[in-house]
Backbone bond lengths (Angstrom), bond angles and torsions (degrees), N, CA, C in turn:
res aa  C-N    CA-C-N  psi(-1)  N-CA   C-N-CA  omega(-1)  CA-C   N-CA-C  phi
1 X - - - 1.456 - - 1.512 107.48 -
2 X 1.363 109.60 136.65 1.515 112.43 -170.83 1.543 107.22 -108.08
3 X 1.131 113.63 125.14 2.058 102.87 -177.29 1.483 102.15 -124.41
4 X 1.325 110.03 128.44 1.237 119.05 -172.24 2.000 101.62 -118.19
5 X 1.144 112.28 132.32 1.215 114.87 -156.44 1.797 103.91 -101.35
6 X 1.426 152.79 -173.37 0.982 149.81 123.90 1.435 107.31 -158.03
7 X 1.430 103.10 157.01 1.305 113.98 -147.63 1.588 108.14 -105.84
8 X 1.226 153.72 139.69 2.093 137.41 152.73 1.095 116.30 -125.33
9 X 1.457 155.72 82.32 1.113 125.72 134.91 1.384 148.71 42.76
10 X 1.266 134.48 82.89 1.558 116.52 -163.76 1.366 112.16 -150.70
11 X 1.014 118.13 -77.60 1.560 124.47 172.06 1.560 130.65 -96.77
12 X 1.103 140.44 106.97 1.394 140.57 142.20 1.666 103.64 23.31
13 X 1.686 109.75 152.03 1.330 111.01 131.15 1.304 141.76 -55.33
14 X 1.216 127.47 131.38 1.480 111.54 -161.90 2.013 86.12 -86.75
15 X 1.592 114.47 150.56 1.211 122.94 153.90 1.251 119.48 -48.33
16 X 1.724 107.17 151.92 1.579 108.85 175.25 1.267 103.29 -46.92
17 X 1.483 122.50 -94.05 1.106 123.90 173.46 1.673 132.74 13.10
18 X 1.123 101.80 -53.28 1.162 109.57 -174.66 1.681 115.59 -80.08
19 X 1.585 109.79 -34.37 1.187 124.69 -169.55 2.159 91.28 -78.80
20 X 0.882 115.45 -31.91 1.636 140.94 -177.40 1.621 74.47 -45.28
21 X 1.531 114.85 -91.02 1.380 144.34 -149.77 1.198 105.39 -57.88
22 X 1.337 128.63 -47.10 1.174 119.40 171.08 1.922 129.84 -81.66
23 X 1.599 124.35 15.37 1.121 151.18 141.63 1.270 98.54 -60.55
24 X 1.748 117.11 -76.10 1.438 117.67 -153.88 1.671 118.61 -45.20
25 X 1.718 102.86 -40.47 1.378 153.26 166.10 1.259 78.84 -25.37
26 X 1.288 115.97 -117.08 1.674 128.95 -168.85 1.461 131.72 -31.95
27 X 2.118 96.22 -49.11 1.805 94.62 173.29 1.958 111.69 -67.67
28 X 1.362 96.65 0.81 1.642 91.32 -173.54 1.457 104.42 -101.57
29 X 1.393 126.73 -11.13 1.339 149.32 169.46 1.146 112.81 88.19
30 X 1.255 136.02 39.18 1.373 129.28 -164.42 1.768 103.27 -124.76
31 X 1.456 84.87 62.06 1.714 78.37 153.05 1.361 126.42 -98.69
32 X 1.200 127.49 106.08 1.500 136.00 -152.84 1.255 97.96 -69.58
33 X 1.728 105.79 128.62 1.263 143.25 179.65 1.375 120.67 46.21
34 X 0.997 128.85 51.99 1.545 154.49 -144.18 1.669 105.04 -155.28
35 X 1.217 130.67 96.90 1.264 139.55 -158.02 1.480 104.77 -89.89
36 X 1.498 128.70 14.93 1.502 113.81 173.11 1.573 75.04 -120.30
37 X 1.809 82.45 177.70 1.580 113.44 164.48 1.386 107.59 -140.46
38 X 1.347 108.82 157.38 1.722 109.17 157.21 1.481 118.41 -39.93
39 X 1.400 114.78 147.01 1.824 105.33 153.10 1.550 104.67 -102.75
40 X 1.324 95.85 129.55 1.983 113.56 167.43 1.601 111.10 -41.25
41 X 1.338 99.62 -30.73 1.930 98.25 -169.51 1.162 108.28 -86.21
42 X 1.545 121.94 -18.21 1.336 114.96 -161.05 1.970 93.98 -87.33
43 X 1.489 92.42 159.28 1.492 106.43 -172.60 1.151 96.69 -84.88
44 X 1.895 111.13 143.47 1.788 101.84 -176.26 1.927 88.32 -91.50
45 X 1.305 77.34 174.81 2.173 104.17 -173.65 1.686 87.41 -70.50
46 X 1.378 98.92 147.17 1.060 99.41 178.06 1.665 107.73 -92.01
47 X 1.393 107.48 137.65 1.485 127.21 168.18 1.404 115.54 -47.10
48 X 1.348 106.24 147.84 1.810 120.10 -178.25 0.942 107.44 -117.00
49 X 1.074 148.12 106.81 1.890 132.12 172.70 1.763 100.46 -58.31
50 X 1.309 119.87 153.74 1.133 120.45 -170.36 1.949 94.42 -103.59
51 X 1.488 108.57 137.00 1.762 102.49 171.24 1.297 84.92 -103.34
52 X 1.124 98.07 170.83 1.527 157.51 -115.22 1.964 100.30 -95.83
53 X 1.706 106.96 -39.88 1.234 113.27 -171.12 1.582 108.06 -99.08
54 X 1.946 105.24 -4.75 1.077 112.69 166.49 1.909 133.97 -99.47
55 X 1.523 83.22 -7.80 1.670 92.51 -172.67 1.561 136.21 -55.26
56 X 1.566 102.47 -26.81 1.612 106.28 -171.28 1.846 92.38 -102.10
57 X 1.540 122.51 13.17 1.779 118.09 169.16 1.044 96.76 -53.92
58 X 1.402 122.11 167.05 1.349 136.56 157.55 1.753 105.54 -162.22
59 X 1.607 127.87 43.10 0.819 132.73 -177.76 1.636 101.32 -162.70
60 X 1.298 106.46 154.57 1.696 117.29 159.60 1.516 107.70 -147.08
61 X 1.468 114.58 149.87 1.209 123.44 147.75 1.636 127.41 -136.21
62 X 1.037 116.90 154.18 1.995 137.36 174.89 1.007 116.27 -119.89
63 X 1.251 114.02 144.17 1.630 121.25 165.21 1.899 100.93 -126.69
64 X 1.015 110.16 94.57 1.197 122.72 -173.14 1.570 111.86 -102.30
65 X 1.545 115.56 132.82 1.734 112.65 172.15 1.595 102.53 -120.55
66 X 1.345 97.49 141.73 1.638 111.36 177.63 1.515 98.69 -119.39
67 X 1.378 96.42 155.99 1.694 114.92 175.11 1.601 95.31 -101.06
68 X 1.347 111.38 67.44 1.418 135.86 174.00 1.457 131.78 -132.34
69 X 1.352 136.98 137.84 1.402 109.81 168.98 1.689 112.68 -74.80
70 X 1.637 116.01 166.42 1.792 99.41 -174.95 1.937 89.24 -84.47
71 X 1.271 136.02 26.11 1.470 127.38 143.73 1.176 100.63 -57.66
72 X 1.561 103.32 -72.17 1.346 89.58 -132.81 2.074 107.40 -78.24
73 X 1.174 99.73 -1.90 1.241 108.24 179.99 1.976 113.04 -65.67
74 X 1.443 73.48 -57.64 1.970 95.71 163.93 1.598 120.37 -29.28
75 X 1.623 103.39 -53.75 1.513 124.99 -176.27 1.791 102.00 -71.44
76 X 1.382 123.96 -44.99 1.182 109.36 -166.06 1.469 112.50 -83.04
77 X 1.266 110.20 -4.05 1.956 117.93 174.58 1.324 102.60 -65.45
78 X 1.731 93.15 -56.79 1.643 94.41 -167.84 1.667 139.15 -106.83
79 X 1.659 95.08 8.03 1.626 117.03 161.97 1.397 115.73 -70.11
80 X 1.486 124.44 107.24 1.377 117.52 172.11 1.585 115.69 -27.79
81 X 1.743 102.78 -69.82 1.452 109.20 -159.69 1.485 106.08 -79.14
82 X 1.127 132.36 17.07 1.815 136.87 175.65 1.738 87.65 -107.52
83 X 1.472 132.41 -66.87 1.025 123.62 179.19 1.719 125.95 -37.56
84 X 1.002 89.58 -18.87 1.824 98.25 -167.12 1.340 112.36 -117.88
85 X 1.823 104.23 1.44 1.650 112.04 163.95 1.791 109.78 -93.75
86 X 1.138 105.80 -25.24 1.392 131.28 -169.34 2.171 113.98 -86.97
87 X 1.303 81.61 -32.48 1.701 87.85 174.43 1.368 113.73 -111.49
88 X 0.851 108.48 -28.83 1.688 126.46 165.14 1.813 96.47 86.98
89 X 1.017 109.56 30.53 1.815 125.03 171.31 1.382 115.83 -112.26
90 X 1.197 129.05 136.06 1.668 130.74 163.58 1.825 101.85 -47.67
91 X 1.530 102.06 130.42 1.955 87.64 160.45 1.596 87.84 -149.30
92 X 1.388 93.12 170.79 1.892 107.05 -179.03 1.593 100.09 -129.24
93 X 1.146 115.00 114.08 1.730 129.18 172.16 1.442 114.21 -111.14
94 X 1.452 104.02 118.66 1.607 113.63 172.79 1.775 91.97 -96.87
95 X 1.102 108.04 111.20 1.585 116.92 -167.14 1.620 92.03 -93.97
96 X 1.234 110.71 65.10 1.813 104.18 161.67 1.601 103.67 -150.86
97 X 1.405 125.82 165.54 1.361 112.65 161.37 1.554 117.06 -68.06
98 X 1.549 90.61 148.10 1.637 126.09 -168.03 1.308 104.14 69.48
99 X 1.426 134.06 4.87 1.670 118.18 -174.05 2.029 99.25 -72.41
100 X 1.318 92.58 -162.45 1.471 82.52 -164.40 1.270 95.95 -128.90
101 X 1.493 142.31 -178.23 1.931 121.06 -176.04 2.206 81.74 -162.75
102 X 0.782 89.70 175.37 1.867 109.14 -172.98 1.106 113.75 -161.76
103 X 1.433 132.56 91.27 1.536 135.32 -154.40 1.789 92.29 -116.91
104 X 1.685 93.36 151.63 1.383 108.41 171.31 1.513 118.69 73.94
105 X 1.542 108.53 18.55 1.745 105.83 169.74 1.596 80.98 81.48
106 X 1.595 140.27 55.40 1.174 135.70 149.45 1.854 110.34 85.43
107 X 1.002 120.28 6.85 1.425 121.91 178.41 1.502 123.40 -80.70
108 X 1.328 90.65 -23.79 2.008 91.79 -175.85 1.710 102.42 -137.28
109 X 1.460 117.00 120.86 1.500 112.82 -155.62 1.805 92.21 -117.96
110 X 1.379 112.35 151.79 1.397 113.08 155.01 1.100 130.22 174.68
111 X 1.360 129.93 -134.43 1.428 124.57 -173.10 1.752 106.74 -151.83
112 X 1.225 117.85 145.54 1.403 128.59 -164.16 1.817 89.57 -92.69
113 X 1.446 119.67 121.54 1.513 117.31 177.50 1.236 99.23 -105.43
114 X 1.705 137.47 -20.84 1.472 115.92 -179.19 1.772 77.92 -166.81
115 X 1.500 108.00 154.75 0.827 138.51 -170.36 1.371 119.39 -140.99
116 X 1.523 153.92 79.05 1.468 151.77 -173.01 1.514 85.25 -115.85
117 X 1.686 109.34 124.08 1.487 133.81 -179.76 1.498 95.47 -54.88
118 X 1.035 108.57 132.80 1.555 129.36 139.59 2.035 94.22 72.27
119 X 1.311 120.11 7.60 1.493 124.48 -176.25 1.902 118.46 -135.29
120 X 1.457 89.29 -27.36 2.058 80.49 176.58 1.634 99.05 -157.96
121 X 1.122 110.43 152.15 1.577 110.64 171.76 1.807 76.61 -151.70
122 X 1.736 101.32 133.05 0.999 136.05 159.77 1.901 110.92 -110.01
123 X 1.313 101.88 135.61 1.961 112.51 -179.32 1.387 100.96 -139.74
124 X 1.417 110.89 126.39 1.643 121.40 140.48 1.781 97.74 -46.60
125 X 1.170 128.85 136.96 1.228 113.07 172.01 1.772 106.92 -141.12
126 X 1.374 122.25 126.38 1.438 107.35 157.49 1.489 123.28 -154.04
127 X 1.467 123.44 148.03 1.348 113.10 172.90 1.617 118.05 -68.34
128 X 1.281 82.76 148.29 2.320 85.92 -173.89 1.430 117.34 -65.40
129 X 1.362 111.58 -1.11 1.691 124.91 -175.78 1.818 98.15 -82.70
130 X 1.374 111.01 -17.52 1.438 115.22 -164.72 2.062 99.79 -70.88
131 X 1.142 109.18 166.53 1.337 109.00 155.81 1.794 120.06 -45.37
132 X 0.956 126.25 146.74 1.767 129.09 158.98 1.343 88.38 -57.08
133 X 1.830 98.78 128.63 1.396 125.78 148.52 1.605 102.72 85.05
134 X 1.268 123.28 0.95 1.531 106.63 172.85 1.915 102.83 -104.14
135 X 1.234 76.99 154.47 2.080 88.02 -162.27 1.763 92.97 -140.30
136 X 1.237 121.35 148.04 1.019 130.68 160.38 1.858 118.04 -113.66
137 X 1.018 158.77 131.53 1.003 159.21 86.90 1.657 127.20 59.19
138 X 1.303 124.77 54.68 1.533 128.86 -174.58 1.931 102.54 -80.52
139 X 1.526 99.68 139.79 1.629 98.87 -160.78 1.617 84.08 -149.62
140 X 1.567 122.15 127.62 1.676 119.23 -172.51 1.773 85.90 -144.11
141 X 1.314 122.36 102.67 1.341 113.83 -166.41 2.065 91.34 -121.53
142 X 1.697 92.17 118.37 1.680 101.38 -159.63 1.411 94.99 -96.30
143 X 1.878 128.68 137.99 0.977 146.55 144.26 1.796 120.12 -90.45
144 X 1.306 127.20 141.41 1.213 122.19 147.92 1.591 121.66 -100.72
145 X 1.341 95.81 153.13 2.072 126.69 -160.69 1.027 79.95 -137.93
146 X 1.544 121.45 85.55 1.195 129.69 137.50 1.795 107.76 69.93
147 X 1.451 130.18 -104.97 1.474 113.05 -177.95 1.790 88.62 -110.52
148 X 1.156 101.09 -1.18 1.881 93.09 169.98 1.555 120.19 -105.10
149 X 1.310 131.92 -155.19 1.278 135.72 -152.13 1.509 103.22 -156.35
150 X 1.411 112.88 146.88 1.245 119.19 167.90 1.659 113.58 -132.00
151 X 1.707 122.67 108.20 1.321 125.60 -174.14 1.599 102.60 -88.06
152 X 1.841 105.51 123.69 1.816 104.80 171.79 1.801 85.74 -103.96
153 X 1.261 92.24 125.95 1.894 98.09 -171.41 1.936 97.08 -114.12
154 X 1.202 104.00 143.89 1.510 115.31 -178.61 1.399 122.92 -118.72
155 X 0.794 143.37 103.90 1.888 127.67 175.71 1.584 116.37 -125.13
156 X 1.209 98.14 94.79 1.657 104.21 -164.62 1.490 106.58 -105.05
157 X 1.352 134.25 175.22 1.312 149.44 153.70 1.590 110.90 58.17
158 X 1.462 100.91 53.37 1.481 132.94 171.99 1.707 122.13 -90.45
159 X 1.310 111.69 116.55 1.302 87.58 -166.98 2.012 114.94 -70.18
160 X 1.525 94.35 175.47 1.604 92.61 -152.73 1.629 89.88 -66.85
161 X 2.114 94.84 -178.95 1.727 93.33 171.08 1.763 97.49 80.41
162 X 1.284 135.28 -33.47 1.374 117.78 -159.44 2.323 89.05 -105.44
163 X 1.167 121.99 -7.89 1.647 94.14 -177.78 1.075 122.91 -54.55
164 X 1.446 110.63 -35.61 1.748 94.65 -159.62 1.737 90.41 -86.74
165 X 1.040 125.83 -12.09 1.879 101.15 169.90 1.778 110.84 -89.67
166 X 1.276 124.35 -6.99 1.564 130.77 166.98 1.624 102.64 -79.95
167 X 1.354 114.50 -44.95 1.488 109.41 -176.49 1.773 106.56 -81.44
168 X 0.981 134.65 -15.04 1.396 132.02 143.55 1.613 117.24 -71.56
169 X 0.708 123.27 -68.17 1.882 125.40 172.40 1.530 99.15 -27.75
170 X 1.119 115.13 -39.71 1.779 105.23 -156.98 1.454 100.28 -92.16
171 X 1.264 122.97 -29.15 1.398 130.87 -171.59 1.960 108.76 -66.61
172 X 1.502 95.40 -43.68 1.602 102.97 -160.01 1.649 94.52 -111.72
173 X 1.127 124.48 -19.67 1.332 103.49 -175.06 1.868 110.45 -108.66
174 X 1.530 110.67 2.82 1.542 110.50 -173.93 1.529 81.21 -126.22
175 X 1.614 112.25 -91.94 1.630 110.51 -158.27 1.092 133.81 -56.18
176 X 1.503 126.56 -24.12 1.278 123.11 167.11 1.414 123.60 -86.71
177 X 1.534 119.84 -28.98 1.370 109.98 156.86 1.832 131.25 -77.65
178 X 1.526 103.30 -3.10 1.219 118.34 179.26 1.739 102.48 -86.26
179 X 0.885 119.33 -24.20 1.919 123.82 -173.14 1.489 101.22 -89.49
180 X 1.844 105.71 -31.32 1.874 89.92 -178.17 1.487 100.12 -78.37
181 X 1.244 117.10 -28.83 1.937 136.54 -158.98 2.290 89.15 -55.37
182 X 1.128 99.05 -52.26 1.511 130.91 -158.52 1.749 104.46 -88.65
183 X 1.140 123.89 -8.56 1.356 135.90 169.36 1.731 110.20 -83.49
């Protein structure tokens, strides 16, 4: 697997405070107008401390190939009960544009911005630990290689301080359980 990284600039550290408020935010359930919640039982993702040469990222990219077609890859993003065989978490996917999806037993919340079958899924995407109302940008644009697949994956406009726990999150909790899921 080849991972090609790039880096942008964008937002500040958010203040304690703020990072405080937007915890309270979520364990109090009030993500406004947003019809999931966290579950209390489910185990949260484990935290990354961000170093030092990674802190002001606010972008990632992959070029990932599966011994998959991009169907069936397509189907397991956006099938509730394939997603939740594959992460081993409860999630709820309204698999259309603008529907809304809740991955990982309530940990990562958002909204579907474009959808082309079996070729692009665009997401508002964010974990509920984030401030209210900040979203970054999930982008999984599928090629086929013959009876396999090639994923160009995007995650941009993240606030800073969070890559190196997004570039771990994505590694262990999507692609490597998504390649055994897909085996």
């Amino acid at each position: 697997m080849k991972t090609e990284i790039q880096s942008t600039v964008l937002a500040p550290v958010p203040a304690r405070r703020q990072v405080i408020a937007g915890i309270a935010a979520t364990l109090g359930g009030l993500v406004a107008g947003f019809p999931f919640r966290a579950l209390a039982q489910e185990p949260a993702m484990q935290q990354k401390p961000a170093t030092a040469a990674n802190q002001a990222r606010t972008s990632l990219h992959y070029d990932i190939d599966f011994k998959s077609s991009p169907q069936r890859i397509y189907e397991a993003l956006l099938d509730a009960k394939q997603f939740a065989a594959f992460s081993g978490l409860p999630a709820e996917i309204e698999p259309k544009p603008g529907g809304a999806f809740s991955l990982f037993g309530g940990q990562i919340v958002g909204r579907h911005i474009e959808l082309i079958a079996n070729q692009r899924i665009v997401q508002a995407w964010r974990p509920t630990h984030w401030d209210a109302g900040v979203y970054s940008i999930v982008r999984f644009e599928l090629k086929p290689r013959g009876s396999e697949s090639s994923l160009a994956f995007d995650h941009t406009g993240f606030p800073a301080g969070e890559f190196d726990h997004l570039d771990w999150g994505w590694h262990h909790h999507y692609w490597e359980p998504l390649k055994k899921f897909l085996a």
